[in-house]
C-alpha positions as CSV (number, residue, x, y, z in Angstrom):
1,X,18.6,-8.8,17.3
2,X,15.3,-10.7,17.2
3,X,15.8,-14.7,17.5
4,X,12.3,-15.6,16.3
5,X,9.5,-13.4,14.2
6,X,5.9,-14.3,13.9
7,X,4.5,-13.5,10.2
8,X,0.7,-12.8,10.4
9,X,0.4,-12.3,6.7
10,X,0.5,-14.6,3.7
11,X,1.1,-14.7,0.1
12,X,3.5,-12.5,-1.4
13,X,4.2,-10.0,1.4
14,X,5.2,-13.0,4.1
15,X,7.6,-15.0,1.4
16,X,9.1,-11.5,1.3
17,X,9.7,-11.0,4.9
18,X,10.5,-14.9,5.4
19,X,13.4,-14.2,2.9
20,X,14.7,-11.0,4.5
21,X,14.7,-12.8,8.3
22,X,16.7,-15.8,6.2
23,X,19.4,-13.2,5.2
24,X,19.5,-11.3,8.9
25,X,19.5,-15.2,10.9
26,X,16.0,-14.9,12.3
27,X,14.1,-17.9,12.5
28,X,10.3,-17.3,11.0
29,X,7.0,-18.9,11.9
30,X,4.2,-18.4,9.7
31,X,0.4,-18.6,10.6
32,X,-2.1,-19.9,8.4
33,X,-5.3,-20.7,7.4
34,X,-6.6,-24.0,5.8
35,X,-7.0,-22.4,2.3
36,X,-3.2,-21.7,2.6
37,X,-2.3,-25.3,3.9
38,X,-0.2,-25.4,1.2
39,X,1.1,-22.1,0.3
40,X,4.4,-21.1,-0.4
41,X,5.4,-19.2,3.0
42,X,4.3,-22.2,4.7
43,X,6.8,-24.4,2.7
44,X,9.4,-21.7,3.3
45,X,8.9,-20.6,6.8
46,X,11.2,-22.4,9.6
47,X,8.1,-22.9,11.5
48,X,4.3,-22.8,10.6
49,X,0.8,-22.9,12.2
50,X,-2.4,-23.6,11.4
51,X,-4.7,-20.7,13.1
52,X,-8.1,-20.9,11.6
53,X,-10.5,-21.8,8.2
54,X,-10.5,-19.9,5.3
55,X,-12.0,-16.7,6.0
56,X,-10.1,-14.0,7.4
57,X,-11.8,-13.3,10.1
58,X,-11.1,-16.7,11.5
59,X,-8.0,-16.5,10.8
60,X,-5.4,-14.0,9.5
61,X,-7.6,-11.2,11.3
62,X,-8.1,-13.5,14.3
63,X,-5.8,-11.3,17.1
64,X,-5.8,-13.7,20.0
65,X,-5.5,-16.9,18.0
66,X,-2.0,-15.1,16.6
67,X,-0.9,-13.6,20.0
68,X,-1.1,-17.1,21.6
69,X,0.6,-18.7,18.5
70,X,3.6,-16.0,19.2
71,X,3.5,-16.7,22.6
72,X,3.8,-20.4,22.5
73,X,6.3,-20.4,19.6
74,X,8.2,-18.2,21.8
75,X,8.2,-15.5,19.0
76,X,9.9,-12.0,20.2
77,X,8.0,-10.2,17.5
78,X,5.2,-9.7,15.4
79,X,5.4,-8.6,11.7
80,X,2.3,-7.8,10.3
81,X,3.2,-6.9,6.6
82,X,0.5,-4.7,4.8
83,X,-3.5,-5.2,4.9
84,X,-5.1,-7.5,7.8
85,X,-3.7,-6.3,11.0
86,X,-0.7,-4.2,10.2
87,X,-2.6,-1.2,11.1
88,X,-4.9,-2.5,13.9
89,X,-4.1,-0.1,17.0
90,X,-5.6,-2.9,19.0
91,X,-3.6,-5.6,18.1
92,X,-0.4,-3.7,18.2
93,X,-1.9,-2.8,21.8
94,X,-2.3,-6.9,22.6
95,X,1.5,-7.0,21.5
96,X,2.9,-4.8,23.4
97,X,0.5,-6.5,26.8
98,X,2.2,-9.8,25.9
99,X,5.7,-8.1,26.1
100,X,6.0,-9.2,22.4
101,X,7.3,-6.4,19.6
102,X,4.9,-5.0,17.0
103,X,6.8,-4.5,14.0
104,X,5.9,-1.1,13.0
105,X,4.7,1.9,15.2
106,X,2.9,2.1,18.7
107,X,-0.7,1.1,19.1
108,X,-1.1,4.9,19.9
109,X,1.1,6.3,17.0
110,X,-1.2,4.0,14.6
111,X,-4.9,5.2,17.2
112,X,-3.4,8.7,15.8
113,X,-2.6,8.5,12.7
114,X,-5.4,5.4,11.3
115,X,-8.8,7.9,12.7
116,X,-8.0,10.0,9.2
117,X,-9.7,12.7,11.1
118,X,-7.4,13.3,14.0
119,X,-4.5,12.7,11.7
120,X,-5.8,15.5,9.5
121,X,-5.8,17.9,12.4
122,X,-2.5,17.2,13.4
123,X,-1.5,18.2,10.3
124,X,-3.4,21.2,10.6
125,X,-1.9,22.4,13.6
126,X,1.4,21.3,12.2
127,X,1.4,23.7,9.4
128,X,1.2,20.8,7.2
129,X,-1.1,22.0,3.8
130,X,-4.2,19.7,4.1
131,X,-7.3,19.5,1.5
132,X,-10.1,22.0,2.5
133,X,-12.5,19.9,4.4
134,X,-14.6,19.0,7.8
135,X,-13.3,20.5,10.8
136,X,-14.6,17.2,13.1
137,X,-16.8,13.9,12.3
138,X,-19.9,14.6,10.2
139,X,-22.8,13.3,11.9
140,X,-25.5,13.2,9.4
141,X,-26.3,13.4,5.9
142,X,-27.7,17.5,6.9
143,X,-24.7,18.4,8.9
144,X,-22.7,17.1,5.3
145,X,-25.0,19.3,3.0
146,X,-24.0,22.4,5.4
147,X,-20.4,21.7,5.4
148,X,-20.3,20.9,1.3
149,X,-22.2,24.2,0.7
150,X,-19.6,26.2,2.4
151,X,-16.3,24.2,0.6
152,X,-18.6,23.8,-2.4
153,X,-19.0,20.4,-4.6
154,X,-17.7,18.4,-5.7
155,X,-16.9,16.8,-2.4
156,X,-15.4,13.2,-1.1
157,X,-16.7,11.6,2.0
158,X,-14.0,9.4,3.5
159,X,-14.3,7.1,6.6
160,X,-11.9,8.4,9.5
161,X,-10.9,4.5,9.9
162,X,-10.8,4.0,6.2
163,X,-7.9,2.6,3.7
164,X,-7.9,1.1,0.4
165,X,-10.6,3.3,-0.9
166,X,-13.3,1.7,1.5
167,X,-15.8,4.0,3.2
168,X,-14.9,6.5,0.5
169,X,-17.8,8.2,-1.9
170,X,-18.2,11.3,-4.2
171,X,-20.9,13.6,-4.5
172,X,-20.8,16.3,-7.1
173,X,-24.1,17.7,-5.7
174,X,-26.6,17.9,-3.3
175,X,-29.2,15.8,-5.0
176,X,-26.2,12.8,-5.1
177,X,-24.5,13.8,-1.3
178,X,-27.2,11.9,1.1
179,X,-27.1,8.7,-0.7
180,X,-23.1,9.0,-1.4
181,X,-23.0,9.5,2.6
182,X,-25.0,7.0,4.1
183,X,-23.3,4.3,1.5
184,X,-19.5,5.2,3.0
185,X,-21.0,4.8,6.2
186,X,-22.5,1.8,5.7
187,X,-19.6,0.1,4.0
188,X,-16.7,1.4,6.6
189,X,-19.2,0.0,9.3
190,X,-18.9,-3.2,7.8
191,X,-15.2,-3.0,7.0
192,X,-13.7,-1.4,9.9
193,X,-16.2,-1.2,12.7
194,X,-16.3,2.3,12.6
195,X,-18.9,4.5,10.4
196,X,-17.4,7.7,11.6
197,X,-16.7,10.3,8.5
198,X,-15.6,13.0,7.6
199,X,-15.3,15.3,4.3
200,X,-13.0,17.1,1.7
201,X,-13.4,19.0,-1.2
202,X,-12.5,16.5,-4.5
203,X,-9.7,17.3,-6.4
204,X,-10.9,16.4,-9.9
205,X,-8.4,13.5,-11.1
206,X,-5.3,15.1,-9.0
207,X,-1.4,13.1,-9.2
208,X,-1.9,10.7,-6.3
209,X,1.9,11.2,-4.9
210,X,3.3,9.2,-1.9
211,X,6.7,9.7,0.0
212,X,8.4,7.4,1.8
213,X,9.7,7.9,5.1
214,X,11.8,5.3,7.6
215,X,12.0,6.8,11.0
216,X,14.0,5.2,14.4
217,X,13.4,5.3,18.0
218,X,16.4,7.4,18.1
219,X,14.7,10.7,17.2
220,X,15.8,10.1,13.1
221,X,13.9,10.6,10.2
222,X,14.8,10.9,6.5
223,X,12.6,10.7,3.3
224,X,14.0,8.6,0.4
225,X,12.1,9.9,-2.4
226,X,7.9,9.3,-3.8
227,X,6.4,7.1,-5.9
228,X,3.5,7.6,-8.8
229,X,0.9,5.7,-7.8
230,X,-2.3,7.7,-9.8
231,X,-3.2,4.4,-12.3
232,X,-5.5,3.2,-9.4
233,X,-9.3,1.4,-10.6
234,X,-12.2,2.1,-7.6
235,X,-9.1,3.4,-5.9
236,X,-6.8,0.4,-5.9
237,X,-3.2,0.6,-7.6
238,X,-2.8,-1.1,-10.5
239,X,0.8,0.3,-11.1
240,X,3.2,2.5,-9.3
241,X,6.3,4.3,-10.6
242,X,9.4,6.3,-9.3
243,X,10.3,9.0,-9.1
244,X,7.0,10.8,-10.8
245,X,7.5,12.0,-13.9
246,X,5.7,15.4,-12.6
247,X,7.9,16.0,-10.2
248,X,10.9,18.6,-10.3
249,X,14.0,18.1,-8.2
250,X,12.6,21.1,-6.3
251,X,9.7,19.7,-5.6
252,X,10.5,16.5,-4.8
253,X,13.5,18.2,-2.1
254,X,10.3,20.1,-0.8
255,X,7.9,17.6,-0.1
256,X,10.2,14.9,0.9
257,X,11.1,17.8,3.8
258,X,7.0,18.3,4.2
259,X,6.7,14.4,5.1
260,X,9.7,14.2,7.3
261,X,8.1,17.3,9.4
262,X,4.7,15.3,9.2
263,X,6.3,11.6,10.3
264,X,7.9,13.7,13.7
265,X,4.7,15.4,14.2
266,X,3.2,12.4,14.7
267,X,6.3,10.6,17.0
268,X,6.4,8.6,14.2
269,X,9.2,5.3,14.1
270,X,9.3,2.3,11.7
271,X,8.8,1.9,7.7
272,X,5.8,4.9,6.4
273,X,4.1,6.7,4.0
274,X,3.2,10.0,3.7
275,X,0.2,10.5,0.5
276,X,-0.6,13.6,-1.1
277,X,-2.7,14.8,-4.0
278,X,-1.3,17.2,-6.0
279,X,-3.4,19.5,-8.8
280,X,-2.0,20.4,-12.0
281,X,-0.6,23.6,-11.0
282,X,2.1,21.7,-8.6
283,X,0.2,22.1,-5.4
284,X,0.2,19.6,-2.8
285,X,-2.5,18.8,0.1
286,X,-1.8,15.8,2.8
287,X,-4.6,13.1,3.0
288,X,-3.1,10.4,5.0
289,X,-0.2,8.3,7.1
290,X,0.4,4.5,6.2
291,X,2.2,3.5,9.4
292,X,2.8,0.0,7.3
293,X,5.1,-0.8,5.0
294,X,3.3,-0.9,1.4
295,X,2.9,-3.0,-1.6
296,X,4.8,-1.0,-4.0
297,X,8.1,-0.4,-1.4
298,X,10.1,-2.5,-3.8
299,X,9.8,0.3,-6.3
300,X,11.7,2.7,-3.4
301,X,14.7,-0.2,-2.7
302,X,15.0,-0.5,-6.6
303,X,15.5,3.7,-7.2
304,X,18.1,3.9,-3.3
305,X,19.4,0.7,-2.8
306,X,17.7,0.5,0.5
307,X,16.1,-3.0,1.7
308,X,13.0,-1.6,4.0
309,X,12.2,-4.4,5.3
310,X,15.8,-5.1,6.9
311,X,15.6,-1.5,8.4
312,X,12.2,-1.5,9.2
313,X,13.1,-5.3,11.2
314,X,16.4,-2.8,12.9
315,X,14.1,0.1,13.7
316,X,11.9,-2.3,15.8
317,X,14.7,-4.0,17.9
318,X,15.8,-0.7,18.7
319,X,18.5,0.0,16.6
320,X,19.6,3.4,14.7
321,X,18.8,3.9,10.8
322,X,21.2,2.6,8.5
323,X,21.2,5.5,7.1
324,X,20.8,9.8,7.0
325,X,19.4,11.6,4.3
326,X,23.0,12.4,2.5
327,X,23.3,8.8,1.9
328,X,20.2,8.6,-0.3
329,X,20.2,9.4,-3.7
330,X,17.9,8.7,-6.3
331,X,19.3,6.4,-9.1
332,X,17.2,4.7,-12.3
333,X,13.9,4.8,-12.8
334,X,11.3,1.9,-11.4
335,X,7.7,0.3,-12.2
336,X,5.9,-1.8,-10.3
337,X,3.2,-3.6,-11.9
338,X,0.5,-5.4,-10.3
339,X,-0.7,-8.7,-11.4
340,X,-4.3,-9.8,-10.4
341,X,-6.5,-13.2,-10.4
342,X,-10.0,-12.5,-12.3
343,X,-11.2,-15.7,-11.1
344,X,-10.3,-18.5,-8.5
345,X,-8.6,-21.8,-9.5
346,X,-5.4,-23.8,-9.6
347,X,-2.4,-22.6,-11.6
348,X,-1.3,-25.0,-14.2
349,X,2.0,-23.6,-15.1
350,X,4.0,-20.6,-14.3
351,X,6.9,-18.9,-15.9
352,X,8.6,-15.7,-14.2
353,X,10.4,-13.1,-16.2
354,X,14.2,-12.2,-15.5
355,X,17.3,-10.7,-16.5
356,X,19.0,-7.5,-15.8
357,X,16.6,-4.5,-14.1
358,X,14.1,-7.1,-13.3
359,X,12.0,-8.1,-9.7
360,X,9.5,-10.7,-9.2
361,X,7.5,-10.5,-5.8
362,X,5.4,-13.1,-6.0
363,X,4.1,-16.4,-4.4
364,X,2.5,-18.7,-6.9
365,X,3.8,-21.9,-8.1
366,X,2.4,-24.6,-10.2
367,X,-0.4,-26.6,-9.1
368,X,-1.3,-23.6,-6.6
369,X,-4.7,-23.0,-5.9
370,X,-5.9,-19.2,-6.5
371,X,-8.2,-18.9,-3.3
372,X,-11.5,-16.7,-3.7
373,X,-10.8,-15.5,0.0
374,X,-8.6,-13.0,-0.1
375,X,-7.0,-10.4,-2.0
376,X,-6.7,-11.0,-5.9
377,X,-3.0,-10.0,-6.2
378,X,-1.1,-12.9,-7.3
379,X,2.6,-10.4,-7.9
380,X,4.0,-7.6,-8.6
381,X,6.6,-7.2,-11.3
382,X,9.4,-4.7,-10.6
383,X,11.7,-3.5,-13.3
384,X,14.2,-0.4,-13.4
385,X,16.1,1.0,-16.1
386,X,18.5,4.4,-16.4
387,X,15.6,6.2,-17.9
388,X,11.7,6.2,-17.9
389,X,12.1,5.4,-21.3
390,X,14.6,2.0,-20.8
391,X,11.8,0.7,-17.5
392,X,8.7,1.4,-19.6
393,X,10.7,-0.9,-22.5
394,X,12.1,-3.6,-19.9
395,X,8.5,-3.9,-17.8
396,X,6.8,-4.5,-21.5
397,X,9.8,-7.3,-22.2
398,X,9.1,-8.5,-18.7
399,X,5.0,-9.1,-19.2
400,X,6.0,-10.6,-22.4
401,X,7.7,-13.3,-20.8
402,X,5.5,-14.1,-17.8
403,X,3.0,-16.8,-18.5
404,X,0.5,-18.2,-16.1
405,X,-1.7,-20.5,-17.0
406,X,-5.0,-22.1,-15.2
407,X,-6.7,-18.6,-14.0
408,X,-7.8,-15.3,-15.8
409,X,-5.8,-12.7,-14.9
410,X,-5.3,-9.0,-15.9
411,X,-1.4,-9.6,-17.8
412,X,-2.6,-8.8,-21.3
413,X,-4.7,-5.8,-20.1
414,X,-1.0,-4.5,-18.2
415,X,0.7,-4.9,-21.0
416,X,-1.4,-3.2,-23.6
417,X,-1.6,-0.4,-20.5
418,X,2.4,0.4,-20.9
419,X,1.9,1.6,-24.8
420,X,-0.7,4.1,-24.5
421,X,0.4,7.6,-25.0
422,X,-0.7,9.0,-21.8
423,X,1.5,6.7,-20.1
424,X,4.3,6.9,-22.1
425,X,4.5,10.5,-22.0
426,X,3.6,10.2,-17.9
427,X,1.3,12.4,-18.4
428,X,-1.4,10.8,-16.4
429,X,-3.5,11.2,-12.9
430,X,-6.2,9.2,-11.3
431,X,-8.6,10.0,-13.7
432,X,-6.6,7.5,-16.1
433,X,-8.5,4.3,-15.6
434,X,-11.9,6.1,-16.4
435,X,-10.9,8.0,-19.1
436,X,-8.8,4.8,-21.0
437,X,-9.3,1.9,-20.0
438,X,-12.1,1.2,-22.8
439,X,-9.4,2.3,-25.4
440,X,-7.2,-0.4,-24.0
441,X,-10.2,-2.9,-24.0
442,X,-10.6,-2.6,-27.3
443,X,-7.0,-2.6,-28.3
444,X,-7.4,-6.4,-26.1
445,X,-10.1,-7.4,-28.2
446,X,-8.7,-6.2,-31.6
447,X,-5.2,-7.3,-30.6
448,X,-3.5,-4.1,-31.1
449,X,-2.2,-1.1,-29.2
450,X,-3.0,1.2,-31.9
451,X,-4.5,4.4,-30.7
């Protein structure tokens, strides 16, 4: 087993992992920037190091400043948690030059499966159902009119490099298709580095379905159930469930099957995701790998029992899964909400919800200071209950009791989000936020949830 892990992550995700490496006898060191100077997994870490100022780029996305830091701290492994690095192919690559173990794939499993476009024509060739699309990289806004005349509109450019709906624009026409393109291109340059896209046809508000996969060296895969995630605004979750209410047993056998065949396709080891869209009719279409472990895996370890960041943490070392797919069953229900800052500024008092069926993930504290740097996520409330019906009741009690004080955040809004009757019923998709979240406004401003 590993002696010593590097964390080049912060906030919520790195007090996670610090805690997990606490309860398997690894010693942590955290990197971080001078805005975090006095963050929670720097008070928590066995060991931690200042790599850079406040922007990311200096720091949390800085590869050789963190390789070095590894290196000196004589680390044996990298874990990058999700966003920043965990799915840089180069950085994974600089790992593996420095004899030091990325936690998560290969650099060339994530080269595969992060250029969307390759990954999509693995699937292809895989017999894996895919979204009716660009056969290669679209190389002008003409060459995108040809190809969205033959699948026909509405379409969805998406950058080959892309994640976390960056690099991603619609076009329900031709009029709307040459702007829409040279904007994705534009913004995935800037985010990624890379402007190279490529196109599907849009699925008008499909069920945005994700299945999550753990995978060892060893030549073992298994699947231990999906998550909901469809509430998403400008294609960000807000809140994931599991299992989806619009799944049958059936189905959820079927494509749990379809992701495990996808994951070996791709050589694929450590913690995953495999995300589908899924119409109204029940059918399914592949549009990407996370070869990362995500935000919302505490919703899986509340519905199997499985800790994913312990196996992910075994997977890497070399070990065999703790498990094989007759060992996983599906037991509760869980919700994951998210919690985000609307403004920067110091929290002046906290108060975290608990009791039975209820998770907090999070890493503020009083007198922390809510930096305008990075991501706006400030934690994630998990709750599970024996039916839909018990979580939906248990997250409201939950938001009820959580009280931050000292920055605007979205609580109230979450709250009044668990009592409309789209929700409730789960009868919801992607096109939720556009079509409700003015109801709910108003229901904020009137202080009611009253349809």
């Amino acid at each position: 087993m590993f002696k010593r892990i590097l964390i080049a992550n912060r906030g919520e995700i790195a007090v996670r992992i610090i805690r997990c490496c606490r309860e398997m006898d690894i010693e942590t060191v955290v990197v971080y920037s001078t805005a975090d100077a006095k963050s929670l997994p720097v008070m928590t870490a066995n060991y931690a190091v200042c790599i850079g100022p406040a922007k990311a780029k200096d720091s949390y996305l800085n590869q050789d400043a963190i390789i070095e830091t590894a290196l000196l701290m004589h680390c044996d492994a990298i874990h990058p948690g999700y966003g920043f690095l965990s799915e840089n192919a180069d950085f994974a690559r600089k790992c593996e030059e420095n004899n030091i173990c990325f936690i998560g794939p290969s650099s060339e499993i994530i080269s595969k499966m992060g250029d969307k476009q390759s990954a999509r024509k693995l699937m292809i060739e895989n017999g894996i159902p895919v979204v009716p699309g660009s056969k290669g990289i679209i190389g002008s806004a003409e060459e995108a009119a040809q190809i969205a005349a033959e699948i026909g509109y509405p379409v969805l450019l998406k950058a080959s490099a892309g994640g976390g709906g960056k690099g991603m624009r619609k076009a329900f026409n031709e009029q709307e298709l040459a702007g829409a393109f040279e904007t994705a291109k534009a913004e995935a340059k800037a985010a990624f580095g890379n402007d190279d896209m490529y196109m599907e046809k849009l699925i008008i508000n499909p069920h945005h379905i994700e299945v999550q996969i753990l995978a060892d060296t060893k030549g073992n895969t298994i699947y231990l159930g999906e998550r909901d995630c469809s509430i998403q605004r400008n294609n960000q979750k807000l809140l994931e469930e599991a299992p989806s209410s619009f799944l049958n047993d059936e189905l959820r056998e079927e494509m749990g099957k379809v992701a495990v065949k996808a994951a070996k396709a791709a050589g694929y080891y450590s913690a995953g995701t495999v995300e589908f869209v899924m119409d109204d009719e029940g059918h399914y279409y592949f549009i990407e790998m996370n070869t990362r472990i995500q935000v919302e895996h505490p919703v899986t370890e509340a519905i199997t029992g499985v800790d994913l960041i312990r196996e992910q943490i075994r997977i890497a070392v070399g070990m065999k899964l703790g498990y094989e797919q007759e060992d996983i069953s599906i037991a509760n229900h869980a919700i994951e909400c998210r919690i985000n800052a609307k403004t920067p500024g110091i929290v002046s008092f906290v108060h975290f919800p608990g009791g039975y069926g209820v998770r907090v993930e999070s890493h503020l504290f009083a007198g922390y200071e809510v930096s305008p740097y990075y991501d706006s996520m400030l934690g994630k409330i998990i709750v599970k209950g024996r039916t839909r019906l018990e979580a939906i009741r248990r997250l409201r009690r939950a938001l009820e009791e959580l009280v931050i004080e000292g920055v605007e955040t979205n609580l109230e809004f979450m709250h009044l989000l668990t009592y409309h009757p789209a929700f409730i019923k789960g009868n919801y998709n992607t096109g939720f936020w556009e079509e409700n979240n003015e109801t709910i406004r108003k229901w904020l401003e009137e202080g009611t949830n009253e349809a």
